[in-house]
C-alpha positions in Angstrom: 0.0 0.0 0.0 3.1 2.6 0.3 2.3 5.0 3.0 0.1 3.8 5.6 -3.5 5.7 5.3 -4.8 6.6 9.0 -8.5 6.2 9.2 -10.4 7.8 12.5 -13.9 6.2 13.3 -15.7 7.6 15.1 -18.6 5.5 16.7 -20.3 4.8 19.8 -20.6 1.2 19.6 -17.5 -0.8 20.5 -18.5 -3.8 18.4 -18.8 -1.1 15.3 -15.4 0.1 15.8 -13.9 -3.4 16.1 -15.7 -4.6 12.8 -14.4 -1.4 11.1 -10.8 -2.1 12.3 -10.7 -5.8 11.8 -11.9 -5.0 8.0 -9.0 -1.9 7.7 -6.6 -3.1 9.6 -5.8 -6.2 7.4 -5.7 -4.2 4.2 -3.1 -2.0 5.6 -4.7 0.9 7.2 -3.9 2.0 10.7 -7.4 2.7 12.9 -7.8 4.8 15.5 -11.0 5.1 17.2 -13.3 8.3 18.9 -15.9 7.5 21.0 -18.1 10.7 19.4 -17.9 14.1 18.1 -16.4 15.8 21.0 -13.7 13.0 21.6 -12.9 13.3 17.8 -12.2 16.9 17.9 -10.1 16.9 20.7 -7.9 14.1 19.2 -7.9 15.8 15.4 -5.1 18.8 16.3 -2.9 15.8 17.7 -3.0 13.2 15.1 -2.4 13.0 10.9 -5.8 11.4 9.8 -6.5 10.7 6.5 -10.2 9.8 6.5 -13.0 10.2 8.7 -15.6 7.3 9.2 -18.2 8.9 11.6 -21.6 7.3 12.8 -24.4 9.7 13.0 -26.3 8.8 16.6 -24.2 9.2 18.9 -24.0 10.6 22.6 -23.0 14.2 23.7 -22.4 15.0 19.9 -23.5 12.7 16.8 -22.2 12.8 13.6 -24.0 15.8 11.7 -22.6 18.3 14.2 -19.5 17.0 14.4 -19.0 17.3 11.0 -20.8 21.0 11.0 -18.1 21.7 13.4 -14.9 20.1 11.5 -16.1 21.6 8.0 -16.4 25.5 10.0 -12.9 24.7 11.2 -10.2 27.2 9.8 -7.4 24.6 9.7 -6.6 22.2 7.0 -8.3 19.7 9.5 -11.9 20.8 7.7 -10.7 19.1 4.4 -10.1 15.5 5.8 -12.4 13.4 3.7 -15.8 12.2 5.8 -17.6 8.6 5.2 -20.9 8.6 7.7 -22.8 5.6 8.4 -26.0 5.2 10.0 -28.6 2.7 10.1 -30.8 5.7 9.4 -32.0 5.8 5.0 -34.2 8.2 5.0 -34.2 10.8 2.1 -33.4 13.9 4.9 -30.7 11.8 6.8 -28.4 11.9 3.3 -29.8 15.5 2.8 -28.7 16.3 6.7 -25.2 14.3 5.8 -24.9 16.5 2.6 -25.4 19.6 4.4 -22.9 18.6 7.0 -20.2 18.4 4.5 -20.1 14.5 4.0 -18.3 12.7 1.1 -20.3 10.0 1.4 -23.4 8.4 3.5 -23.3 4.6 4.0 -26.1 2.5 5.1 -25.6 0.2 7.7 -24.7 -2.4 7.8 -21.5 -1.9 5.7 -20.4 -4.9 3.7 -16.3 -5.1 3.7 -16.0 -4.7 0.3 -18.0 -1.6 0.4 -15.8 0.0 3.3 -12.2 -1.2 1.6 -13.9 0.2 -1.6 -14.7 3.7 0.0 -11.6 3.9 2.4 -9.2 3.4 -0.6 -11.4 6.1 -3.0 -11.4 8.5 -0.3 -7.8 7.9 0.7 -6.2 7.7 -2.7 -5.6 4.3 -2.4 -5.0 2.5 -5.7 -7.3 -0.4 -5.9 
């Protein structure tokens, strides 16, 4: 893979964030994990990520306003790419996502193909 993509989830449930890593980690990307939208800005300013994969209910700050937030940011930090998932498929959820600044809305669950797919398109991967 070259240089190793860094890919930040950002999700409440613990057995999301494992499935997510056990599906990156193997095809080279290094995971780090955010347990919502405050916890993900706080880490962002210390750590190079290259994407974002961000669930949208979440506690103290779900994935919309996260994302509001990140995309208002001033820093180059407001660029890094953003993949949301939700189990939500409603026609205002990808609207809401759109408005957010998303580069993508996934439906849950995510199939692994899908996820590599997406992670390598939004990282620059070659596939």
């Amino acid at each position: 893979m070259g240089v190793q993509k860094t890919i930040l989830v950002v999700d409440d449930a613990s057995l999301v964030r494992l499935y997510y890593r056990s599906t990156l980690e193997p095809a080279g990307y290094r995971v780090e994990e955010a347990l919502n939208g405050i916890e993900a800005l706080e880490r962002l300013p210390i750590m190079a990520v290259d994407l974002l994969i961000v669930d949208v209910n979440m506690p103290q700050m779900d994935g919309f306003t996260f994302l509001s937030k990140l995309r208002a940011n001033e820093s180059t930090l407001a660029s890094i790419p953003a993949l949301i998932t939700s189990t939500e498929s409603g026609e205002r959820d990808f609207e809401a996502a759109r408005a957010a600044g998303a580069n993508f809305y996934l439906v849950k669950p995510v199939e692994p193909e899908m996820l590599l797919e997406f992670a390598a398109m939004l990282c620059g991967v070659p596939q």
